[in-house]
Jmol script that loads the backbone (N, CA, C; Angstrom):
load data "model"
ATOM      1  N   UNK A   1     -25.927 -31.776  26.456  1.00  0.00           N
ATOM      2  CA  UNK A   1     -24.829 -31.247  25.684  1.00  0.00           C
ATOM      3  C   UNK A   1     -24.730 -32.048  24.379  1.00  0.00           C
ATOM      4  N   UNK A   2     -24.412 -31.205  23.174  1.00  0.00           N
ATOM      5  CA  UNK A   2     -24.653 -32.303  21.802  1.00  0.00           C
ATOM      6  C   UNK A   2     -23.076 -32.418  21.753  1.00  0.00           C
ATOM      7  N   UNK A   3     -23.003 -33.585  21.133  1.00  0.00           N
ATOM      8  CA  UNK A   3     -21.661 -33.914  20.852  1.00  0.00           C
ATOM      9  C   UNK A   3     -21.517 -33.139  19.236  1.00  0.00           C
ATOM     10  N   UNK A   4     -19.481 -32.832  19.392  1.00  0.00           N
ATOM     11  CA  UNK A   4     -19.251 -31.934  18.308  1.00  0.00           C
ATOM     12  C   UNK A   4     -17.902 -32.975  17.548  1.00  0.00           C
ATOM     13  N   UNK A   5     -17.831 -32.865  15.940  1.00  0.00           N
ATOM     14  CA  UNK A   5     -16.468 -33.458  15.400  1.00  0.00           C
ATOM     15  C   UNK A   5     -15.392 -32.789  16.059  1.00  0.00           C
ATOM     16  N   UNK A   6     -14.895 -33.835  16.456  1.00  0.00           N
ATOM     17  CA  UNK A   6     -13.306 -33.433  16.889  1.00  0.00           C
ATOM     18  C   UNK A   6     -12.327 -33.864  15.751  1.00  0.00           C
ATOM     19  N   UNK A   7     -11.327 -33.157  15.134  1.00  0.00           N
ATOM     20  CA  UNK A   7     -10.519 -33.562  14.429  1.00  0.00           C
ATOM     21  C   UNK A   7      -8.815 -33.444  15.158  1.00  0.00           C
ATOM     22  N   UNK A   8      -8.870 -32.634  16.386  1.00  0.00           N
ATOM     23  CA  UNK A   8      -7.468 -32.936  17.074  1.00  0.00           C
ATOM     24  C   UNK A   8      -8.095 -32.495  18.577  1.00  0.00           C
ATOM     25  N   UNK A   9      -6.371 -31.938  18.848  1.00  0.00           N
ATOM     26  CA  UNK A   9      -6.721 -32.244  20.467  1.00  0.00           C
ATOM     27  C   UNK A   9      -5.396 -31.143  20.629  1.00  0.00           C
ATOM     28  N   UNK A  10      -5.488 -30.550  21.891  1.00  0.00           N
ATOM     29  CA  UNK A  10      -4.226 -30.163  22.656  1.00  0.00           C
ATOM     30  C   UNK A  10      -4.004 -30.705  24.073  1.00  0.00           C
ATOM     31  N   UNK A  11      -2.968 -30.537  24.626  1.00  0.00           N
ATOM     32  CA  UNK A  11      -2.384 -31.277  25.640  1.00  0.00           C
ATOM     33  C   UNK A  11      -1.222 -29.640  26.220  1.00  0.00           C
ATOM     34  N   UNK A  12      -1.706 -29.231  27.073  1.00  0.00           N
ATOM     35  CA  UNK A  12      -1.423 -27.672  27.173  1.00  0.00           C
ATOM     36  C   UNK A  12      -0.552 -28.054  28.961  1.00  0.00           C
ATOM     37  N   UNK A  13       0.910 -27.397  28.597  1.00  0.00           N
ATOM     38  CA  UNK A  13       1.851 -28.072  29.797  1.00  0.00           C
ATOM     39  C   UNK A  13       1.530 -26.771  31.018  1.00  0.00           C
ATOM     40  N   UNK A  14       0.531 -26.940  31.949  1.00  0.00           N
ATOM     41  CA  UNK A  14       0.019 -25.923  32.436  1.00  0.00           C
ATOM     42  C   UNK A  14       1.195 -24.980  33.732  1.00  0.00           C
ATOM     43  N   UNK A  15       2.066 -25.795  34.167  1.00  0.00           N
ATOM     44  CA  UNK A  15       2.674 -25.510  35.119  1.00  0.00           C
ATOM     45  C   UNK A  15       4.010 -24.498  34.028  1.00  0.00           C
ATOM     46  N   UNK A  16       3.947 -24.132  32.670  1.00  0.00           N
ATOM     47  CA  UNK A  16       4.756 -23.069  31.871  1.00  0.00           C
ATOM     48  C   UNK A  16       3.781 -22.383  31.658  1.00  0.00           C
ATOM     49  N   UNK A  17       1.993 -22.623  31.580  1.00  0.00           N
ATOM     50  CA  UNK A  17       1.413 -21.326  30.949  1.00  0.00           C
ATOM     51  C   UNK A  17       1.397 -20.187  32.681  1.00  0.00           C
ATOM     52  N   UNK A  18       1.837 -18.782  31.728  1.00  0.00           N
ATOM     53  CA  UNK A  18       1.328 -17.812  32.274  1.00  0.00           C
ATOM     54  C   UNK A  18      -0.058 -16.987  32.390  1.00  0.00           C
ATOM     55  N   UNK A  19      -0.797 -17.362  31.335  1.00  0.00           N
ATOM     56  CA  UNK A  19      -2.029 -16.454  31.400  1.00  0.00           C
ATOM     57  C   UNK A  19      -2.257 -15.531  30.735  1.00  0.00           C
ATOM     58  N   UNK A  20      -1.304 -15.190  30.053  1.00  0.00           N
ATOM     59  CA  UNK A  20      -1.136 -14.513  28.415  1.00  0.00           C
ATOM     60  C   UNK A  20      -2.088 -13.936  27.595  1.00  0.00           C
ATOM     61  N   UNK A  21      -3.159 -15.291  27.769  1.00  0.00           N
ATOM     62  CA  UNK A  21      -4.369 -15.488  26.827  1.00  0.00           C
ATOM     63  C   UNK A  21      -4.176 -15.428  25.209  1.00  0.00           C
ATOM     64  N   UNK A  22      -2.698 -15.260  24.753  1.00  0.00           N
ATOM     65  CA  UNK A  22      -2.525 -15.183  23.882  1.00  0.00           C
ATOM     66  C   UNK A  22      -3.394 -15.964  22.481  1.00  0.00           C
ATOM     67  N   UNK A  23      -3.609 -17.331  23.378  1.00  0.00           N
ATOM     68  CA  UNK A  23      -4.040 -18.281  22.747  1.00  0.00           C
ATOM     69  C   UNK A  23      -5.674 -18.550  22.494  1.00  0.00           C
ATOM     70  N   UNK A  24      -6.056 -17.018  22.635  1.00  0.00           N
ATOM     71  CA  UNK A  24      -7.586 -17.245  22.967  1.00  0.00           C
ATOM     72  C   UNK A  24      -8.186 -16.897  21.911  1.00  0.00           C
ATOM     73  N   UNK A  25      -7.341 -15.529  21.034  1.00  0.00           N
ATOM     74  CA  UNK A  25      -7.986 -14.729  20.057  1.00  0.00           C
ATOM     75  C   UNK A  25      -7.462 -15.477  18.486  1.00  0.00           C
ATOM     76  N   UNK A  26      -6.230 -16.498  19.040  1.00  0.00           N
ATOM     77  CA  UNK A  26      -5.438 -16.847  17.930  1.00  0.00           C
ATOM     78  C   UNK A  26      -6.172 -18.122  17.162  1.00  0.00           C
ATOM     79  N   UNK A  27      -6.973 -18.912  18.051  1.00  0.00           N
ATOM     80  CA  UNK A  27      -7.757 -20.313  17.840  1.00  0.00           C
ATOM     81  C   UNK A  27      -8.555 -20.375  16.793  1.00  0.00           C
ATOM     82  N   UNK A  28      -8.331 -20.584  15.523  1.00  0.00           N
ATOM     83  CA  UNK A  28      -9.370 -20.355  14.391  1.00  0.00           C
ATOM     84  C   UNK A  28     -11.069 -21.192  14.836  1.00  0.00           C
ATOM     85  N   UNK A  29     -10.944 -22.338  14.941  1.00  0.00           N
ATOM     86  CA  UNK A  29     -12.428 -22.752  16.090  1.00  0.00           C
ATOM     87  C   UNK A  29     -13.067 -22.279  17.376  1.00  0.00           C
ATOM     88  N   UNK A  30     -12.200 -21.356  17.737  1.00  0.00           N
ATOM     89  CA  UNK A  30     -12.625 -20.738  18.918  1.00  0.00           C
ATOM     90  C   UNK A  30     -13.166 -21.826  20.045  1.00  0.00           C
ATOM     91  N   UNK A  31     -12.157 -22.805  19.708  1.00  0.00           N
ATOM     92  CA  UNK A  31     -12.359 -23.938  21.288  1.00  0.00           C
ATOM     93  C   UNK A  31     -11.317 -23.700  23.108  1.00  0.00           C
ATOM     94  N   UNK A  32     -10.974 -21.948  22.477  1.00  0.00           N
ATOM     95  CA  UNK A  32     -10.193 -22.052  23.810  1.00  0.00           C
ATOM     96  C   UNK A  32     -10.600 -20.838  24.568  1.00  0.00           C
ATOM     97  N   UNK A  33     -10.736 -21.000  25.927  1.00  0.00           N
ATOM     98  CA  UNK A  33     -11.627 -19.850  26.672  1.00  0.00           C
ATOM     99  C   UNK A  33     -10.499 -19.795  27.884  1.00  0.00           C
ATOM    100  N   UNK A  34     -10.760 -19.108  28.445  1.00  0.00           N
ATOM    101  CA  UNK A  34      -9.515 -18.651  29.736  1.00  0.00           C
ATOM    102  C   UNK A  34     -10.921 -19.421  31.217  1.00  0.00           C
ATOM    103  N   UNK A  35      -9.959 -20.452  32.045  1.00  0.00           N
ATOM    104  CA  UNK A  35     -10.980 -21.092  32.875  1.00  0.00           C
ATOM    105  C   UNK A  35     -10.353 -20.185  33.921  1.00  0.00           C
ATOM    106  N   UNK A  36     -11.423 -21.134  35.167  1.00  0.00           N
ATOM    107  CA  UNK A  36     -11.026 -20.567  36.543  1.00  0.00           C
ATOM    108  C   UNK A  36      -9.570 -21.200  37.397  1.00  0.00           C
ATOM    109  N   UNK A  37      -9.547 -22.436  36.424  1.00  0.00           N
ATOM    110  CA  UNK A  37      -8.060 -22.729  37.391  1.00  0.00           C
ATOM    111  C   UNK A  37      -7.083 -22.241  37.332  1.00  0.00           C
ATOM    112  N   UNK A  38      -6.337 -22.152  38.363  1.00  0.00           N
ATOM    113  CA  UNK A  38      -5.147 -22.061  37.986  1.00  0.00           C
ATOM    114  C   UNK A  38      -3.811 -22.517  38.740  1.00  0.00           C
ATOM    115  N   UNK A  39      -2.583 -22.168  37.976  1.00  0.00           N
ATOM    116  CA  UNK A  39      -1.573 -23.427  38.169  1.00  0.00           C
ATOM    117  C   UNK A  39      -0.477 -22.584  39.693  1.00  0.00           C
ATOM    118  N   UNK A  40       0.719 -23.330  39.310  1.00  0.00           N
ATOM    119  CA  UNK A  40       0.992 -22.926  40.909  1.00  0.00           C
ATOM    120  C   UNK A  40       1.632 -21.709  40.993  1.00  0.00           C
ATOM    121  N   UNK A  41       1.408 -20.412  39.838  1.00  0.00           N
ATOM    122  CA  UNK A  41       2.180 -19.261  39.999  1.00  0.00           C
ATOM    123  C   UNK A  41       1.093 -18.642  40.134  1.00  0.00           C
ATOM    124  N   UNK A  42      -0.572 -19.257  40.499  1.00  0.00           N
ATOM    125  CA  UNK A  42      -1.505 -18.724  40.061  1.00  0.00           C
ATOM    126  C   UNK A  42      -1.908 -17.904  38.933  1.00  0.00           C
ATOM    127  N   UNK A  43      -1.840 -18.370  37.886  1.00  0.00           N
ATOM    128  CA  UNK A  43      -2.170 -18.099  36.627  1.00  0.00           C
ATOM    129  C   UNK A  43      -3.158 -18.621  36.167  1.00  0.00           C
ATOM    130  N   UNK A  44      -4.186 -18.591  35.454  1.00  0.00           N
ATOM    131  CA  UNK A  44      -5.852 -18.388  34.949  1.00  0.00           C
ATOM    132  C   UNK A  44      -5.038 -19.427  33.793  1.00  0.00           C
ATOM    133  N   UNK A  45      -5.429 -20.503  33.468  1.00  0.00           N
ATOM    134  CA  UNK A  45      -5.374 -21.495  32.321  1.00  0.00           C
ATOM    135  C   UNK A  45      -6.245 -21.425  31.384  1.00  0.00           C
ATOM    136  N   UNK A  46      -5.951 -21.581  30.316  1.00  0.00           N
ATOM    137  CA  UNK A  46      -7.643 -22.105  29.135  1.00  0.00           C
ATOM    138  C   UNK A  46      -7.829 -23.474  29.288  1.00  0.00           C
ATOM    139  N   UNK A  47      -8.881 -23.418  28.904  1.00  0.00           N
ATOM    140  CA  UNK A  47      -9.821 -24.696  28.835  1.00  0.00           C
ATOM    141  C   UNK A  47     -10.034 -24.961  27.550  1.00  0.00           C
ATOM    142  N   UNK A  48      -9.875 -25.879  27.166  1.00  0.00           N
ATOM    143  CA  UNK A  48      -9.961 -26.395  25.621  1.00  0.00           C
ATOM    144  C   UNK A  48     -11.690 -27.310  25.788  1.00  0.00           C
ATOM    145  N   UNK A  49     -12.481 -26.995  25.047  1.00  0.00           N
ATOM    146  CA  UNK A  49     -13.799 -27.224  24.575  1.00  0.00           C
ATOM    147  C   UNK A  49     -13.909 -27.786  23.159  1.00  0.00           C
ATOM    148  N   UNK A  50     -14.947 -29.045  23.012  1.00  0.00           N
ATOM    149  CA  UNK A  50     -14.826 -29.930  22.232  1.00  0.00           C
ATOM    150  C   UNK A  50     -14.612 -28.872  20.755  1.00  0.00           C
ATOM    151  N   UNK A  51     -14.043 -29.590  19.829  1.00  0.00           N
ATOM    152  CA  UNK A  51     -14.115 -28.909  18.478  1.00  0.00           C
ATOM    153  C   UNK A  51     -12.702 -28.723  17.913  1.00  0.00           C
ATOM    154  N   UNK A  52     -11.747 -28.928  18.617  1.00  0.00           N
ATOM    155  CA  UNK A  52     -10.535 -28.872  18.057  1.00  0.00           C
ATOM    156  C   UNK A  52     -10.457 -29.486  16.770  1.00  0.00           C
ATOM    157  N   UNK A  53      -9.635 -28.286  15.712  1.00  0.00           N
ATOM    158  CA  UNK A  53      -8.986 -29.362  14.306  1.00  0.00           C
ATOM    159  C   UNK A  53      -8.084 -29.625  14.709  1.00  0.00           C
ATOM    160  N   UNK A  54      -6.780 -29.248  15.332  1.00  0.00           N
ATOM    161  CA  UNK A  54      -5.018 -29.569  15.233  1.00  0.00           C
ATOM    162  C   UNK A  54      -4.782 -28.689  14.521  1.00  0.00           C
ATOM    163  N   UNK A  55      -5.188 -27.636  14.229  1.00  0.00           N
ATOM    164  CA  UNK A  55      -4.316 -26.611  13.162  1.00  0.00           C
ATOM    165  C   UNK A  55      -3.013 -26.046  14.130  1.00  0.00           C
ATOM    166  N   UNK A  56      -3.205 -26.173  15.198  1.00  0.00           N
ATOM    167  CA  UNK A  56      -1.781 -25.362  15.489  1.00  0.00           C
ATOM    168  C   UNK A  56      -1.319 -23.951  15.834  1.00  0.00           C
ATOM    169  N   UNK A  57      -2.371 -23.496  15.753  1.00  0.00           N
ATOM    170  CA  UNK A  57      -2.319 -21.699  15.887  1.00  0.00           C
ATOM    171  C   UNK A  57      -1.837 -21.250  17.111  1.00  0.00           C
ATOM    172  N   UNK A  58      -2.364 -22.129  18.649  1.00  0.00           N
ATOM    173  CA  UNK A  58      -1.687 -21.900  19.542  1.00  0.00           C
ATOM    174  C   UNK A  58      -0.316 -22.112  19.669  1.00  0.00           C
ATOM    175  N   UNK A  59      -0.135 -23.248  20.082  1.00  0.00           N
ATOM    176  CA  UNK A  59       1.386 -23.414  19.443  1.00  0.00           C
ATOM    177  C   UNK A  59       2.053 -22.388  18.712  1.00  0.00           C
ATOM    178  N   UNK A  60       1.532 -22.119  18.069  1.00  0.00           N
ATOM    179  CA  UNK A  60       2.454 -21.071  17.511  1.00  0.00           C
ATOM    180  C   UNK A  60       2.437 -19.100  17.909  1.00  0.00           C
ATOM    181  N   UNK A  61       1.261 -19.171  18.311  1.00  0.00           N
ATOM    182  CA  UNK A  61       1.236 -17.784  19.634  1.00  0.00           C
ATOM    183  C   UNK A  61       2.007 -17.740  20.571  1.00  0.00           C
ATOM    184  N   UNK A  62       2.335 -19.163  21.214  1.00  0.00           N
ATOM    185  CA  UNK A  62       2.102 -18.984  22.325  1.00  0.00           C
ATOM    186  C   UNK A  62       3.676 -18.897  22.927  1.00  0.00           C
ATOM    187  N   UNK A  63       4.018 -18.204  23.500  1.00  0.00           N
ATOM    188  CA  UNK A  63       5.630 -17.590  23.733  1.00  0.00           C
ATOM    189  C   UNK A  63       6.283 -18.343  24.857  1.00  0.00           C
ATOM    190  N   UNK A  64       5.617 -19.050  25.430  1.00  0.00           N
ATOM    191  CA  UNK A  64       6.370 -20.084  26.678  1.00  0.00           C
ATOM    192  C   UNK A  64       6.083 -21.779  26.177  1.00  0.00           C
ATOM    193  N   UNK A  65       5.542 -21.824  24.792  1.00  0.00           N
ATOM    194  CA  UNK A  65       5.749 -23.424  24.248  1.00  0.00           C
ATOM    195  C   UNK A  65       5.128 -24.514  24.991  1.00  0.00           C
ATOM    196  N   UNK A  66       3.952 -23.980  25.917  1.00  0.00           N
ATOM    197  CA  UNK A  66       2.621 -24.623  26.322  1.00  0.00           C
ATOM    198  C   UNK A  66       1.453 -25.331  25.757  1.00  0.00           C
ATOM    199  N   UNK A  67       1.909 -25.503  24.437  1.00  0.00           N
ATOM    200  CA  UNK A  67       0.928 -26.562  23.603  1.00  0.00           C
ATOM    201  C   UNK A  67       1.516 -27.400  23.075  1.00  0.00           C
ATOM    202  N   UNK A  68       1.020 -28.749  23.128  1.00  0.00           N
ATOM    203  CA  UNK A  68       1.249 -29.866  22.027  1.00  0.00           C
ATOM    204  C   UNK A  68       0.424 -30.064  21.574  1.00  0.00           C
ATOM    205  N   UNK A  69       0.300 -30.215  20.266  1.00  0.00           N
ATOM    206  CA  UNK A  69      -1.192 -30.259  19.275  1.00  0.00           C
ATOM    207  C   UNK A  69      -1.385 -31.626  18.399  1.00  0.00           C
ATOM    208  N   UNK A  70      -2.210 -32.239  18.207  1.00  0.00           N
ATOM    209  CA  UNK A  70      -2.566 -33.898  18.458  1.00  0.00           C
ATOM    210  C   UNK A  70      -3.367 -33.371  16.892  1.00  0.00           C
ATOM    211  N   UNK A  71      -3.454 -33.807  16.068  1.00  0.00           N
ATOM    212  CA  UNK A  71      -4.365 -34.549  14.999  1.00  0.00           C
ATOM    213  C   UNK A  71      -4.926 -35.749  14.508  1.00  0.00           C
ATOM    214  N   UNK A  72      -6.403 -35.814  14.807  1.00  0.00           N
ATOM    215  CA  UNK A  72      -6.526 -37.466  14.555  1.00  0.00           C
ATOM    216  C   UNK A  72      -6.396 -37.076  13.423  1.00  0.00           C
ATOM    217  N   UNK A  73      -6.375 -38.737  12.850  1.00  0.00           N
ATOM    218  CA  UNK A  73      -6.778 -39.490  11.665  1.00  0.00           C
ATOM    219  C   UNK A  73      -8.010 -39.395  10.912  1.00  0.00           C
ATOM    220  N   UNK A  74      -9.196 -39.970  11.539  1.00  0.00           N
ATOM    221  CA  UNK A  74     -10.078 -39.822  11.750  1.00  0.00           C
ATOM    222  C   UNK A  74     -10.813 -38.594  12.779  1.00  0.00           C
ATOM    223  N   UNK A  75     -11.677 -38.002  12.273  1.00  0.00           N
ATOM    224  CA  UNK A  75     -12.801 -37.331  13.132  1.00  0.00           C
ATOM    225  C   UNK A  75     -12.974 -38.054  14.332  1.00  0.00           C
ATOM    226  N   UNK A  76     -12.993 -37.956  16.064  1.00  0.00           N
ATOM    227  CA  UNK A  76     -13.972 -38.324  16.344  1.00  0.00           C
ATOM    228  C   UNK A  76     -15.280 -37.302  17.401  1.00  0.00           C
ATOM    229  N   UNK A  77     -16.714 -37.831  17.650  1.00  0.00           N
ATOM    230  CA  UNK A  77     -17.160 -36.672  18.781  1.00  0.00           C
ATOM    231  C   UNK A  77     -16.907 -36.615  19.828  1.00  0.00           C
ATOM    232  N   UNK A  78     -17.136 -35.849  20.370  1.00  0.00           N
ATOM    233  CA  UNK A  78     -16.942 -35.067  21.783  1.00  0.00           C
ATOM    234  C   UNK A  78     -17.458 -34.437  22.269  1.00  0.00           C
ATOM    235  N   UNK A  79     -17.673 -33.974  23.394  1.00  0.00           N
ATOM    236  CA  UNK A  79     -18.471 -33.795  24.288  1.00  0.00           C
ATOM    237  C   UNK A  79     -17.659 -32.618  25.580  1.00  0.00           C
ATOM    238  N   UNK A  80     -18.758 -31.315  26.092  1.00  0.00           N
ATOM    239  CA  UNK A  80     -17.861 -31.018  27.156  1.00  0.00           C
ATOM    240  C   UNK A  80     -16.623 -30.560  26.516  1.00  0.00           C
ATOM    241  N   UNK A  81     -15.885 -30.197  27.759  1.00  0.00           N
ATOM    242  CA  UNK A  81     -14.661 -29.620  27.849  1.00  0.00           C
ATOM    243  C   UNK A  81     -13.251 -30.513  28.281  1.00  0.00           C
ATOM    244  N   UNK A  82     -12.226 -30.596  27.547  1.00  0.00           N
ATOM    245  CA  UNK A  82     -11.059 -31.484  27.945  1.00  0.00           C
ATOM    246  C   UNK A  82     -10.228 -30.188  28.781  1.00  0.00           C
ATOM    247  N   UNK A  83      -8.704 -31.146  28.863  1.00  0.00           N
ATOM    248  CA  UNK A  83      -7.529 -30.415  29.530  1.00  0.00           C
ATOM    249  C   UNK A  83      -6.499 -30.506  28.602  1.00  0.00           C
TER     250      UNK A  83
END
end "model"
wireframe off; spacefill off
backbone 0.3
color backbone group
């Protein structure tokens, strides 16, 4: 797997997402995909995949307020898929 610049991050409060997917088509990097887990209403979560800027787009789709969106300072790489 090659490592990719990361310039942010999300931190996605999974036990409010519903499954919406709202947040899939809205992602200008297209680092968010709908995974197999899911939380305890059984709802299908995204998976955030290296490449995040912090722009914020989810966050702002997203109708139950299931993202917090992180911007580094600095770039750094990454690798794989976070939570």
């Amino acid at each position: 797997m090659s490592s990719v610049a990361t310039r942010g991050t999300v931190v996605i409060a999974e036990e409010r997402c519903k499954g919406c997917e709202l947040c899939i088509p809205a992602c200008p990097p297209q680092v968010l995909r709908m995974g197999e887990r899911r939380n305890a209403i059984g709802a299908r979560l995204p998976d955030l995949i290296a490449g995040c800027t912090g722009c914020g787009a989810c966050l702002l789709v997203c109708p139950d307020f299931c993202f917090e969106v992180y911007k580094y300072d600095e770039p750094v790489l990454a690798t794989g898929a976070a939570r």
